[in-house]
N, C-alpha and C positions, 0 to 999 in steps of 0.2 A: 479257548476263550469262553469264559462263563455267561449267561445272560442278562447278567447286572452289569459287566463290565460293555456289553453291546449295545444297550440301553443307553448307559455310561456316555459314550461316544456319540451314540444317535443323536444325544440330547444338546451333545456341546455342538454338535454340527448344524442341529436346527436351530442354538442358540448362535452361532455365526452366521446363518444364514440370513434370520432374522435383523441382528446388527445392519448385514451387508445390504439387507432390503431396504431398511430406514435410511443408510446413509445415503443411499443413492437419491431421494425422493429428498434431499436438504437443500435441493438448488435452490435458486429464487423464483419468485414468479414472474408472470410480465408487468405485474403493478408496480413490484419492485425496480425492475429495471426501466422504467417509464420516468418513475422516483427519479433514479440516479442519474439518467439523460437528464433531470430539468435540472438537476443539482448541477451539473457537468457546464450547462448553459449557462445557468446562472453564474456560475463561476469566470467563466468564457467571459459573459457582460460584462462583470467585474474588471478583469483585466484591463481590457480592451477600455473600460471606462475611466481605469486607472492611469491609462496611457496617454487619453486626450485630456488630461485635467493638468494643467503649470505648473500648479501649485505643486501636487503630490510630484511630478515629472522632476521639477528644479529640487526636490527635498532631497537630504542623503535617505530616505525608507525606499523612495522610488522602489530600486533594484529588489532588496530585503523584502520587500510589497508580493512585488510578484515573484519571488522565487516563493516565499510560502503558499501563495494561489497555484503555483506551478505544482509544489509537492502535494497540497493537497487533491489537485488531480489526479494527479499521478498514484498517492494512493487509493481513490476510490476506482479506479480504475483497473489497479491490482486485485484487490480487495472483490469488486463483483463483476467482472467482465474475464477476469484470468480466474473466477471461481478460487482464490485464495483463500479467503473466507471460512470457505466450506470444506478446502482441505485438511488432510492429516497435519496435525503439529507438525511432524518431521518435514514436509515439505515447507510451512513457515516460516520455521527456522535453518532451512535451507537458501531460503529466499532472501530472510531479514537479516539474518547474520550478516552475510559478504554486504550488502545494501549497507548496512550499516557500517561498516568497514570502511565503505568505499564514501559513505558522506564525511564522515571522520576524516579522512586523508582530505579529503577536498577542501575542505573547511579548514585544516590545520594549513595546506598549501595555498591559499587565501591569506592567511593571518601570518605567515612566514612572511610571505611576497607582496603584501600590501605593507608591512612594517621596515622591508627592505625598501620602498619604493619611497615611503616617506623619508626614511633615512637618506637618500641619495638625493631627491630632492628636497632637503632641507640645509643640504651642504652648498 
């Protein structure tokens, strides 16, 4: 092994090393996650204010209402408390792929079985 090729090496090691040091120190801080508890509340109010109000309650949104308050929880919650955020792409799209999949079916199984429902009850 010659001394350019050891060098070579040394070099790409303390340039991994380095990456591996930054990546570690990309969490959030406690401002942030302070941030995202009032967001989280807030949201919560929302709901919950969503729920005592007739008007939005007797609407067809009602439901539609809160499941996107729903998901929107649900992804900030992913997002900075499951440190997704801050992981590797691969794990992302680990994550996002099937999730995504699995809203697709859900929503298709919804729109199947509420168009059946009308049908039967329309007869």
């Amino acid at each position: 092994m010659t001394a350019d090729h050891t060098h070579a090496a040394t070099a790409d090691d303390a340039a991994a090393e380095i990456k591996a040091h930054e990546y570690a120190h990309t969490h959030p801080t406690w401002k942030t996650y302070r941030w995202v508890a009032l967001i989280l509340t807030l949201i919560t109010v929302g709901e919950v204010w969503v729920y005592y109000v007739p008007a939005i309650t007797n609407s067809p949104y009602f439901v539609p209402l809160l499941l996107v308050l729903s998901a929107a929880k649900f992804a900030i919650v992913v997002l900075f408390y499951m440190h997704l955020k801050y992981d590797s792409k691969v794990f992302r799209a680990l994550f996002t792929g099937p999730l995504v999949v699995a809203i697709t079916v859900v929503i298709s199984l919804l729109f199947l079985f509420g168009q059946l429902a009308i049908r039967l009850h329309g007869s």
